[in-house]
C-alpha positions in Angstrom: -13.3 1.6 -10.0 -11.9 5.2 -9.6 -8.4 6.0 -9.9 -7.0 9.5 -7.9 -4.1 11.0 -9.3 -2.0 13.0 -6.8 0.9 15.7 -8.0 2.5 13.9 -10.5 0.6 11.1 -13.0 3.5 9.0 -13.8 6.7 8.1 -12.9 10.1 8.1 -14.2 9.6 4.8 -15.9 6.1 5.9 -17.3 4.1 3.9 -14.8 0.6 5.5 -13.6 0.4 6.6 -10.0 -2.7 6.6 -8.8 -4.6 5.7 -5.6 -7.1 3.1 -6.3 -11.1 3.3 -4.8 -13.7 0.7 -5.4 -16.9 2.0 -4.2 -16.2 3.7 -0.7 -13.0 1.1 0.0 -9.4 2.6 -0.9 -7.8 -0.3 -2.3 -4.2 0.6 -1.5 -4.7 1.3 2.7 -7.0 -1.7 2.3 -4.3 -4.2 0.8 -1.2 -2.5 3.4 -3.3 -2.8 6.4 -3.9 -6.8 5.8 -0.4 -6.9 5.2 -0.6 -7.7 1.4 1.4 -4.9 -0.1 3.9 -2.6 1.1 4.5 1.0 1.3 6.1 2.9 -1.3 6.4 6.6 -1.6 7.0 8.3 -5.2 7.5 12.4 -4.3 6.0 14.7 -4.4 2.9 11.9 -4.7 2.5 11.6 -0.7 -1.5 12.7 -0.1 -1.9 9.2 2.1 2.0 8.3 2.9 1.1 9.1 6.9 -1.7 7.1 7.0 -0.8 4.2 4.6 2.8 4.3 6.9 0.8 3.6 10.2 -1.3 1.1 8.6 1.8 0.0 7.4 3.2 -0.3 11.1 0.2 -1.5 12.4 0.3 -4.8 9.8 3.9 -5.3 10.6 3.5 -5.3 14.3 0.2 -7.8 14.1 2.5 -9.6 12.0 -0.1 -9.9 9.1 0.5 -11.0 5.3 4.1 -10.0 4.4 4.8 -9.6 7.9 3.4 -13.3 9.0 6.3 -15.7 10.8 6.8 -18.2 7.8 5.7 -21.3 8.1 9.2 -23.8 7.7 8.0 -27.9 6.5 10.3 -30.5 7.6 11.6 -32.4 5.1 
């Protein structure tokens, strides 16, 4: 696991912002495009924002994870 820190290393709250790899996959567009986690931009930390935005758009209009129809039972 390697962890790539961008401008800033923490947040206001003291929370560690970094972009996650394992291996040759990058965790974070790997979780937004299946539709598992959502965007969110701390500035000046936006190295990936474009990309992770489109994969972002592209989950959301293939309606994946998050972005899935739920699924209502009848009771």
């Amino acid at each position: 696991v390697r962890l790539v820190l961008d401008v800033q290393t923490h947040d206001r709250y003291g929370r560690l912002l970094a972009y996650v790899w394992v291996g040759r996959v990058f965790v974070n567009a790997w979780l937004v495009e299946q539709g598992y986690a959502q965007v969110m931009t701390v500035p000046p930390n936006v190295r990936y924002a474009p990309s992770l935005l489109e994969l972002q758009r592209k989950a959301r209009s293939s309606r994946r994870g998050l972005w899935r129809e739920p699924k209502f039972q009848s009771l």
